[in-house]
N, C-alpha and C positions, 0 to 999 in steps of 0.2 A: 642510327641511334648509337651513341656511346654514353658509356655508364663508368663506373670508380670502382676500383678495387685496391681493397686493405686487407692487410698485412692483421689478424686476429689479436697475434702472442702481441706484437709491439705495438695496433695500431698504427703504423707507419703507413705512408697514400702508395702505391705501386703504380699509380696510374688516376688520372682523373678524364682521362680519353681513352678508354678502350671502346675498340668494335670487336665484332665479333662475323668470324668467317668459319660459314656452316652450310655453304653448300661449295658442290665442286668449282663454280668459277673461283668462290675467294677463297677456298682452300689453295685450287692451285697455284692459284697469283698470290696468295699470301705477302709481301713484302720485298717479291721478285722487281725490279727495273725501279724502285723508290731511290728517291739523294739520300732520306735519313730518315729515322723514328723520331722526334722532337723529342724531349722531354715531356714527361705527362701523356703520353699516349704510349698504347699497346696493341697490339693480337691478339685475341685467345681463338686459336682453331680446336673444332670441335668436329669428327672425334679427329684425335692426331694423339698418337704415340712416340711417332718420331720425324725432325725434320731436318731440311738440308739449307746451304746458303747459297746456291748456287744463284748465278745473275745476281748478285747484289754487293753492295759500293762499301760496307760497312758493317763492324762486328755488333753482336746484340746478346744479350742475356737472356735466356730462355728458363723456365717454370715448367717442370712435367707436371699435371695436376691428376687426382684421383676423380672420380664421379662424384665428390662430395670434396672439392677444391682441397685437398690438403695435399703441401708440394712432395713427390715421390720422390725427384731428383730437379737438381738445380745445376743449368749450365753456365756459369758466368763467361763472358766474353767470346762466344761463337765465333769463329772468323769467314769474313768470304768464300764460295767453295767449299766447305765445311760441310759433314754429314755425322748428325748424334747417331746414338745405337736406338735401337728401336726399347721402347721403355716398359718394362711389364709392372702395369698395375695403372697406367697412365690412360687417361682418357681424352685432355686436353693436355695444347702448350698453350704458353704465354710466353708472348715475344715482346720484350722490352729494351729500351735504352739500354746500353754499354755502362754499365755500372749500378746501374739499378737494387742487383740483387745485393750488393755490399753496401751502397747508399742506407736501403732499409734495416738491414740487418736479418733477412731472409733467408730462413736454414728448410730443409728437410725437415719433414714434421710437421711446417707450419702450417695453418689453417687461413686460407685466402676465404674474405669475404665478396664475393662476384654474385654476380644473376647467374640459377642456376646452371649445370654444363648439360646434362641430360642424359 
């Protein structure tokens, strides 16, 4: 099942293909051994505070989210190998395309509209 997620303040689409990975297989495969994230699709792991790039071909834009989707911290441009800090106050990520979080205009603060996170 994938579902849309917008951007509240702007309006803006973050995504019109998101799934969502909430148990341990698609946590831990998450976007490990993928060629690319398309455009228009996402991740959101749940719970996930913090994540890493390792096995993978290509940098990606990541969303810490709170329990009630509004972004804690925002990583533009993750690279390969790459490990965030562990996020306090973060319940979900969102793993998006390589540009994404500058495309919408997505800051800290904002309020993502998604299916709940839980």
């Amino acid at each position: 099942m994938t579902f849309a997620i917008t951007n509240a303040r702007t309006g803006a689409v973050l995504a019109e293909r998101a799934r969502r990975a909430d148990n341990f297989f698609t946590r831990f495969r998450g976007l490990m051994w993928t060629k690319a994230l398309p455009e228009g699709e996402a991740l959101l792991i749940v719970p996930c505070n913090s994540v890493h790039c390792f096995n993978m071909r290509y940098t990606i834009d990541v969303l810490f989210l709170s329990r009630d989707g509004v972004v804690v911290k925002a990583i533009p441009g993750m690279k390969p190998g790459s490990v965030s800090p562990i996020v306090k106050g973060a319940r979900a990520t969102l793993e998006l395309p390589e540009g994404t979080i500058a495309r919408t205009g997505t800051q800290e603060g904002d309020r993502l509209e998604l299916p709940a996170i839980g």
